[in-house]
N, C-alpha and C positions, 0 to 999 in steps of 0.2 A: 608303575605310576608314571603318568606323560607329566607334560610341562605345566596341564592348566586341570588337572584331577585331580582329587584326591580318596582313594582307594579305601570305601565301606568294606569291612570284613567281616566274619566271622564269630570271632576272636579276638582277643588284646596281643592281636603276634602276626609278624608279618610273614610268617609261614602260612597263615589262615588262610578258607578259603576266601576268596574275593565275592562281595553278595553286589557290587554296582560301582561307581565311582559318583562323587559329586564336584560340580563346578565350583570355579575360583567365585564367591562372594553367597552359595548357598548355605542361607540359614539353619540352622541345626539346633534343636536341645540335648544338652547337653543330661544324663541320667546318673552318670558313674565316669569315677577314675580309678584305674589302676596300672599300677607296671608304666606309666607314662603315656597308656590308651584310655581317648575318652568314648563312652559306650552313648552314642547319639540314637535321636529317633527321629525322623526325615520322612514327611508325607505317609506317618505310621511306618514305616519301616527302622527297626533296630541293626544298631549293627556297629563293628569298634574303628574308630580312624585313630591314626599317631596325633596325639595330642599337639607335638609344638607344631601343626599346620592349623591350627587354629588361633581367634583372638576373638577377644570380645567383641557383641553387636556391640555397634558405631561407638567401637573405641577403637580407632586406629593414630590413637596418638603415638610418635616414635621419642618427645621427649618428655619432661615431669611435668606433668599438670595438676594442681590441685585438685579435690574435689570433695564433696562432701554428703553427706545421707549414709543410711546402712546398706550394708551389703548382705545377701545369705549363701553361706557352701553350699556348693552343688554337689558333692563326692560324697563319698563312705571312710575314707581318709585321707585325711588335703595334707598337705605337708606345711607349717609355716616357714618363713624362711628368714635368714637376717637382710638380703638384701633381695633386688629383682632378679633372678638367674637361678637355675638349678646347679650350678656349682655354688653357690655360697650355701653355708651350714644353715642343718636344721634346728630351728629352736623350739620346734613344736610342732604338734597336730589338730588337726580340727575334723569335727562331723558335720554327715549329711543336717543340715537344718540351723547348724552354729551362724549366729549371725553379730556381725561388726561393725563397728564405725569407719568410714571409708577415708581415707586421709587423706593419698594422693592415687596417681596412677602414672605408669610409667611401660614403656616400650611393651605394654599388653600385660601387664602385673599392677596388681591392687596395693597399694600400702593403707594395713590398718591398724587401728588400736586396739589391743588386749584388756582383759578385764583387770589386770592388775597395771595397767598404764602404760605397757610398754607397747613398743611395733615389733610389725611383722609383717612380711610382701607374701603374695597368693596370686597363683595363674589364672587371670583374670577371666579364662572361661570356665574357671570351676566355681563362678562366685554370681550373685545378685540370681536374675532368672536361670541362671541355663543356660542361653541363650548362646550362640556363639557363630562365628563366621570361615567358613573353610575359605583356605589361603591358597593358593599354587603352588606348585613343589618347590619350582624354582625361584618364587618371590622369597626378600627374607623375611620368615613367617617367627622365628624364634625369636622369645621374649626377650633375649639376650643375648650377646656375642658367644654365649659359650653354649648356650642349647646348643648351638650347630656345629660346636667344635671338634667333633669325630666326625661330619659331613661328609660323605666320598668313600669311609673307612667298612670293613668291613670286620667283624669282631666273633669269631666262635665261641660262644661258651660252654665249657663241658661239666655237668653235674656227677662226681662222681659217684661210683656204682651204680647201684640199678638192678629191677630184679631179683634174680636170686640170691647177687652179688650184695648183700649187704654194709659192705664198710664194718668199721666201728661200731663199739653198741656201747652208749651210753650208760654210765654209774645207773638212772633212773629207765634201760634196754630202749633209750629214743636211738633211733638208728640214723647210723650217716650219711645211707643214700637219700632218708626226707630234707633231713638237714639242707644236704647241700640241692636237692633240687629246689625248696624252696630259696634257698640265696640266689641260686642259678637263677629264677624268676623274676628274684630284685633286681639285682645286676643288669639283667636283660634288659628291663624296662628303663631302668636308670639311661643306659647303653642309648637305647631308640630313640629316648628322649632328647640325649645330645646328638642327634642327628646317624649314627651308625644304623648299617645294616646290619643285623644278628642272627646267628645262626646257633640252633641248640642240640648240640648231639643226642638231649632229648627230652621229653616233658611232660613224661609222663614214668612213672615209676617198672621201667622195663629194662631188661639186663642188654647194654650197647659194648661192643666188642672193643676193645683197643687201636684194631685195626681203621675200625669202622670210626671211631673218634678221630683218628688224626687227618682219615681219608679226608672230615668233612671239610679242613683245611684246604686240601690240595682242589676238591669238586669245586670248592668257595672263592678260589685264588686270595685266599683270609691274608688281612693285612695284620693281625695276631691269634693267638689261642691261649684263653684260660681256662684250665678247671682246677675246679672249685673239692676242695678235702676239708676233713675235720681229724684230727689228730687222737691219739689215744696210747694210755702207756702207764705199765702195771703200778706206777706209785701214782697215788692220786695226787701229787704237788707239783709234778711236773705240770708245766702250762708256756702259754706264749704262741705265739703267732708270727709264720715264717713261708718265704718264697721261695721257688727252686726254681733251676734253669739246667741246660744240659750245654750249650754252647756259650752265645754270648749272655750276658749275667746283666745285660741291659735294661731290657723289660720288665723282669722278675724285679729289677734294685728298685728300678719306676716306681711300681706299685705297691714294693714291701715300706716306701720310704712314707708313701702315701696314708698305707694301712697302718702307719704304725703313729701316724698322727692326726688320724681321726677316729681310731681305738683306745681303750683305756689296755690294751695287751701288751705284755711283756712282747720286746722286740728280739724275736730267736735268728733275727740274722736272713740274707740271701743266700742259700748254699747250693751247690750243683748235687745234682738230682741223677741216677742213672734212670727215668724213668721212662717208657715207651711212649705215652704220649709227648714226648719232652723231644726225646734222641731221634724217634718217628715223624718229628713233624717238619712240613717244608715251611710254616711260617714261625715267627716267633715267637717263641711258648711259655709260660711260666704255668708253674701248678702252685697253687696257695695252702695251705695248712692253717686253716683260723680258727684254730686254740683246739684246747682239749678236753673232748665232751668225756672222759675220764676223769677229768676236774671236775669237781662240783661247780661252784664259782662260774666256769667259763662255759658250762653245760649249760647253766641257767640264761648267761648273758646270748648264748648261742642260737635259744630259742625265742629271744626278744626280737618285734619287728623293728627298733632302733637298731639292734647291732646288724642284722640285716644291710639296713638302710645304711650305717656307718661303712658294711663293708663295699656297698654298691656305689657309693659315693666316691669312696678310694680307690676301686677300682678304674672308675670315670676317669678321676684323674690320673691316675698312674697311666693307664693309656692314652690321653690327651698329651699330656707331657711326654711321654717315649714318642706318640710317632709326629710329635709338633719339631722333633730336630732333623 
C-alpha cells in the first residue's frame, strides 16, 4: 500500500490477493464486515479493503457533533460499543438492516440509541447507506487514537494444529485445531483493525510444521508471536485460562493480565513453557491456553462468538501494552 492507495483485495486478509487499489476520497459501498474488513463494491467491482481507512461520506468530522435522524447497519454483525474506539468493550451486536436513532458522531463513529434506552457507538461506515470514503494510508484515517495503536507493528498469529494434527477433542469430539483457527481469525482481524500487520501461519485447516511456525517470525522480522491452544485434561473440573513464555515472561504476563479481565475464566497463572514455538522463536512469544474444551462450561463458552471477541480483544491489548514500553 503507497501513501495515497488503498489496496482492494481479494479477501478480508492482507495476505490476499490484491484485485486494484482506490484513491484517497473514492466513494465506495460498503456490503459487509468482517474480521475488521469492509467488503465494498466500486464501479461493480467487489472486493475487501482494511476497514479503519475508511469514514463515512461527508462526515469527516474529528470532534462531537450532534446529530439526528436514523441510521441503518451496513454489516452481518456490527459490534456496539461503550464508547468511539475499538478498544473500549462490547456491549452488544447488531444486524444487517437493524436500524437506530442517531445521537451524536464523533471522530467517524455513530452514537446511537438502543431500544431499551441506552447508547452505543458504531463505525460510522458500517451504518446509514453504505456509503463510505477511502482515506490515505498515511492520513489519520482511525476512528480513534487506538485503532492505530499497533500501527508500524508487525504480529504473527499461530492457530494451533492443523491437519492431521488434531489438538484436543472436545467432551461434545469439537476439535481444537477448529477452535483455535477460528479465534486465530478473530484476533486477526481485531489485530488489522488497530492498525498491525499480520501474519497467519495459517488459514485454512492444514497441518503447518513447527519449524515452519516460528520460521514465519524470523521471514516477518515479527515484532511478536502468538498461538492460540485450547486446553484439555482427564478430570472434567479442571478449567482456567493461562499463558506461557520460554524466555522473558513479559509478553505472555501482558496478555494473560489482559485475558483474565475481559474473561469470566479462572486465572491459571503465566508460567514458562518448554515449548518449540516458544524456545524457537527470534521474536517474542507467548502461547495462550483459553480454557478447557474438556470442561463442559468452558467448551461451550469456547464456541461462542463473544468469548472469541473477548479473547481478540485482550489480545489487542496485551500487545498494545507490551510493545507501547
Amino acid at each position: 500500500m503507497d501513501a495515497s492507495s488503498l489496496y482492494l483485495r481479494e479477501a478480508p486478509g492482507s495476505e490476499s490477493e490484491v484485485l486494484g487499489a482506490l484513491s484517497r476520497g473514492t466513494e465506495v459501498t460498503v456490503q459487509e464486515e468482517k474480521y475488521g474488513w469492509a467488503n465494498v463494491d466500486y464501479n461493480g467491482q467487489s472486493g475487501w479493503v482494511a476497514g479503519h481507512y475508511l469514514v463515512s461520506a461527508g462526515n469527516s468530522a474529528s470532534s462531537g457533533q450532534t446529530a439526528s435522524g436514523d441510521i441503518i447497519v451496513q454489516g452481518d454483525t456490527v459490534h456496539l460499543r461503550q464508547g468511539p474506539g475499538t478498544e473500549t468493550p462490547i456491549v452488544g451486536f447488531a444486524g444487517q438492516g437493524d436500524t437506530y436513532q442517531k445521537l451524536e458522531e464523533q471522530n467517524g463513529w455513530v452514537k446511537v440509541q438502543l431500544g431499551n434506552g441506552s447508547e452505543a457507538w458504531i463505525a460510522g461506515f458500517l451504518t446509514s447507506s453504505g456509503r463510505a470514503t477511502a482515506v490515505k494510508a498515511s492520513h489519520s484515517a482511525s476512528p480513534s487514537e487506538d485503532v492505530s495503536s499497533l500501527k508500524n507493528s508487525t504480529i504473527v498469529v499461530d492457530a494451533g494444529h492443523g491437519g492431521y494434527e488434531p489438538g484436543a477433542i472436545g467432551r461434545d469430539g469439537t476439535l481444537e485445531k477448529n477452535l483455535t483457527l477460528q479465534t486465530a481469525q478473530t484476533v486477526a482481524g481485531a489485530l488489522r483493525y488497530a492498525g498491525a500487520e499480520v501474519i497467519m501461519t495459517r488459514t485454512s485447516d492444514r497441518y503447518v510444521s513447527l519449524f515452519e511456525r516460528t520460521g514465519s517470525s524470523a521471514r516477518h522480522n515479527a515484532d511478536a508471536f502468538v498461538s492460540l491452544h485450547y486446553n484439555s485434561h482427564k478430570y472434567e473440573s479442571a478449567r482456567g485460562i493461562s499463558s506461557y513464555y520460554y524466555g522473558s515472561p513479559s509478553l505472555a504476563a501482558s496478555i494473560q493480565n489482559r485475558l483474565t479481565a475481559r474473561t469470566s475464566y479462572q486465572d491459571d497463572g503465566t508460567l514458562h513453557g518448554n515449548f518449540q514455538v516458544l524456545r524457537g522463536n527470534k521474536a517474542p512469544a507467548a502461547l495462550l491456553e483459553l480454557g478447557y474444551i474438556s470442561n463442559g462450561y468452558e467448551l461451550d463458552l469456547a464456541k461462542t462468538r463473544d468469548h472469541q471477541n473477548q479473547v481478540a480483544q485482550a489480545v489487542t491489548e496485551g500487545l498494545r501494552n507490551y510493545l507501547s514500553k
